[in-house]
C-alpha positions as CSV (number, residue, x, y, z in Angstrom):
1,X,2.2,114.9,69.0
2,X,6.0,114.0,69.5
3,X,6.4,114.0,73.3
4,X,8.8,117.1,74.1
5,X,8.1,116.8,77.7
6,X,12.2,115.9,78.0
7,X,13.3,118.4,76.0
8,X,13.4,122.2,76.6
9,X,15.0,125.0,75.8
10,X,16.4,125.4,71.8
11,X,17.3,122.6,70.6
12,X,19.4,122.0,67.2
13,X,18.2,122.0,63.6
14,X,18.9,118.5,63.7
15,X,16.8,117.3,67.0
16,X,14.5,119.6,64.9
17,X,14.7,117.0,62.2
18,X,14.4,113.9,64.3
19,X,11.2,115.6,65.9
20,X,9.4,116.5,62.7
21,X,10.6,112.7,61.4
22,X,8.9,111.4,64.6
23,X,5.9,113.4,64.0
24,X,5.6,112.4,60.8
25,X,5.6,108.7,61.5
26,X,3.0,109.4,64.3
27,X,0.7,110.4,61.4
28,X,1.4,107.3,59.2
29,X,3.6,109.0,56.9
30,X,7.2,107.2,55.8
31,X,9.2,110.5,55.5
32,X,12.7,111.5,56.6
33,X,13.3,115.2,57.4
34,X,16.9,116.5,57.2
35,X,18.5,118.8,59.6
36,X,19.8,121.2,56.5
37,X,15.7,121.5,55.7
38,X,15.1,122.9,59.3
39,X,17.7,125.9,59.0
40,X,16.7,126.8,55.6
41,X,13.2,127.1,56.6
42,X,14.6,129.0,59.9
43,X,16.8,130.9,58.3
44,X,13.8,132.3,56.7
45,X,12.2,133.5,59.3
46,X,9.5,130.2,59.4
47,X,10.2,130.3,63.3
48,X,12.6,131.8,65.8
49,X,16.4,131.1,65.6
50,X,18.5,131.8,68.2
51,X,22.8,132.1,68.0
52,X,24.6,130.4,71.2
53,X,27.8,129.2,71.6
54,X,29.3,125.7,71.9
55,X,32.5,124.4,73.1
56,X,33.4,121.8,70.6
57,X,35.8,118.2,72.4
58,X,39.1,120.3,71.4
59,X,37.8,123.1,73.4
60,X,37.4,125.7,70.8
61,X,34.1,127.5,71.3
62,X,32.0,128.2,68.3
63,X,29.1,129.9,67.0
64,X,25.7,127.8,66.4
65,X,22.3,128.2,65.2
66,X,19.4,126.5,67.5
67,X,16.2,126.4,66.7
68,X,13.4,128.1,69.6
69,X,11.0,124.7,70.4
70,X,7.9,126.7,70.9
71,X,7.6,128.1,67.6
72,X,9.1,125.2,66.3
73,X,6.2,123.1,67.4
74,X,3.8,125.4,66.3
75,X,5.2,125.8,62.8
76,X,5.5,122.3,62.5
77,X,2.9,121.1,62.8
78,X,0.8,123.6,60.4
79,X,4.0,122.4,57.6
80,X,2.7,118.7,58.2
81,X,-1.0,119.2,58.1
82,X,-0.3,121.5,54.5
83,X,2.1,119.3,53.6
84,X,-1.2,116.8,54.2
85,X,-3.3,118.7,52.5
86,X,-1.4,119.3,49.4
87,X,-0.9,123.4,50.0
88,X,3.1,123.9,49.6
89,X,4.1,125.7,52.5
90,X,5.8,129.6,52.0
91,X,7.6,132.3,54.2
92,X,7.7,135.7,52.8
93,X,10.3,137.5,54.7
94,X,10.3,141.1,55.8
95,X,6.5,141.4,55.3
96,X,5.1,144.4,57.5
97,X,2.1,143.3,59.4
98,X,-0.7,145.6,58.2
99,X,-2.5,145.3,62.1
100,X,0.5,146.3,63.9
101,X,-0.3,149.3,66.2
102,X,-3.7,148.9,65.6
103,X,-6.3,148.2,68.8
104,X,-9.4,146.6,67.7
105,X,-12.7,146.5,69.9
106,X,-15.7,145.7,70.4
C-alpha cells in the first residue's frame, strides 16, 4: 500500500488523488485519479469529510473540505480491488442501518 507513514491528519481531495494514483500504479494499473473524483465520492458520504479553514498567501481565510485519511484508506482500497474486479462501486446516502441498537450474543 501507498506509504502514509509521513502524512497524518486530513489531507486534501487532491493528496487524496495523488494517493489513490500511487496506489493504483503499485498494483500495475496506468490510471490517473483526479482530485474533483475524491470530493464527489466524499461528498456522498463514501468516507468522512471534515470542513477546516485555510489562510490563503493574501491572507484571507477560507472554508475547505479535507478528506479524514483513515477512512480514506479503507474506502480506497475496497474502490480499487472492485474497480479490479469489475463490480462498479455505489454509496447510497442516508440509508438507516437495520443493526443499529441491536446487541448480538452468543
Amino acid at each position: 500500500m501507498s506509504n502514509t507513514n509521513e502524512i497524518s491528519g486530513p489531507v486534501t481531495g487532491w493528496k487524496a488523488a495523488q494517493l489513490m494514483t500511487a496506489r493504483y500504479a503499485e498494483l500495475g494499473i496506468e490510471k490517473v485519479v483526479n482530485g474533483p473524483m475524491i470530493y464527489i465520492y466524499g461528498n456522498k458520504g463514501a468516507f468522512v469529510m471534515t470542513k477546516g479553514l485555510k489562510t490563503q498567501k493574501n491572507g484571507k481565510v477560507r472554508e475547505v473540505s479535507n478528506v479524514d485519511l483513515e477512512s480514506f484508506m479503507i474506502w480506497m482500497e475496497t474502490h480499487i480491488q472492485n474497480s479490479i474486479a469489475g463490480v462498479k462501486t455505489r454509496i447510497v446516502k442516508n440509508v438507516p442501518n437495520p443493526f443499529a441498537g441491536l446487541e448480538f450474543g452468543e
